[in-house]
C-alpha positions as CSV (number, residue, x, y, z in Angstrom):
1,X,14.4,-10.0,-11.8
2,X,15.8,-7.6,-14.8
3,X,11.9,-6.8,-15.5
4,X,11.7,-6.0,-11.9
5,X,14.9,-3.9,-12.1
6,X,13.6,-1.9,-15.0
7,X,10.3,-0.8,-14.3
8,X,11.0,-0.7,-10.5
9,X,7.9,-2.6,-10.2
10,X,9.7,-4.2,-6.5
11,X,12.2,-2.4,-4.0
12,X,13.0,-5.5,-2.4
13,X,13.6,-9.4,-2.9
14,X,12.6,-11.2,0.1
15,X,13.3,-14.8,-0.2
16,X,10.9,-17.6,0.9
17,X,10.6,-21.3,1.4
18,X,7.6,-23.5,0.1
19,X,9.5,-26.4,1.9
20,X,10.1,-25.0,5.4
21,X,7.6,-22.0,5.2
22,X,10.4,-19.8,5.7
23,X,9.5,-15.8,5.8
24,X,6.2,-16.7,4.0
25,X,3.9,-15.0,6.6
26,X,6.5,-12.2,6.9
27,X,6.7,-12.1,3.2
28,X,2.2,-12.3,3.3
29,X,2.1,-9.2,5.8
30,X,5.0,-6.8,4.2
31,X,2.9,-7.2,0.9
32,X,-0.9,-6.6,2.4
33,X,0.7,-3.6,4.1
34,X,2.4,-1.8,1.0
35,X,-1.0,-2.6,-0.9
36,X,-3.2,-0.7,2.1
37,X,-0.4,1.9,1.9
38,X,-0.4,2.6,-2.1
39,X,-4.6,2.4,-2.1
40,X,-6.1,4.2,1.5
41,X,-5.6,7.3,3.2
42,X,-6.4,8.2,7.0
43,X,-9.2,11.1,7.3
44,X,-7.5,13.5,9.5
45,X,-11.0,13.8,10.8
46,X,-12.4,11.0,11.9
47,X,-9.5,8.5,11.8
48,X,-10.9,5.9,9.6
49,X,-9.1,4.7,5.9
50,X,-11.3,4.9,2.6
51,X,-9.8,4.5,-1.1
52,X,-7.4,7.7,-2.1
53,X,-9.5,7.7,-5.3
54,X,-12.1,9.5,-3.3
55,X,-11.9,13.4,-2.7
56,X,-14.7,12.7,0.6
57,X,-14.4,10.6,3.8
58,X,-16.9,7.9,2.7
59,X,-17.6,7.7,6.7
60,X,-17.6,11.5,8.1
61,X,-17.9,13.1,4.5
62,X,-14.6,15.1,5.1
63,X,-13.5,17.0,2.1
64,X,-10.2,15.8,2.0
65,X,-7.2,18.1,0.7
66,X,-5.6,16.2,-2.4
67,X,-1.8,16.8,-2.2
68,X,-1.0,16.7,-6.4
69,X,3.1,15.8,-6.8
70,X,4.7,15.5,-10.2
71,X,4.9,12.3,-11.2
């Protein structure tokens, strides 16, 4: 938990049960979503996701406009 903390590697804790299979699918989904979240990006263009790596639609071949934040 105090490596989580310090790198703020997680935002949340959710709790789960092995025994009564308590939040597990809940738990399953909330992760698969922030991992589609942190590595695709919609094309504006023609609605489909592809890898944020990529500066092209790998399906239309929209140039896509690469918003650069500070870290």
């Amino acid at each position: 938990m105090e490596y989580c903390n310090n790198y703020n590697w997680c935002k949340e804790i959710i709790k789960t049960s092995s025994k009564t299979g308590e939040y597990v699918e809940e738990t399953f989904l909330t992760l698969a979503k922030n991992l589609l979240k942190r590595n695709l990006q919609k094309c504006k263009d023609c609605g489909t996701f592809f890898s944020i790596k990529l500066k092209f639609c790998s399906f239309c071949g929209e140039k896509i406009k690469m918003d650069v934040s500070p870290i």
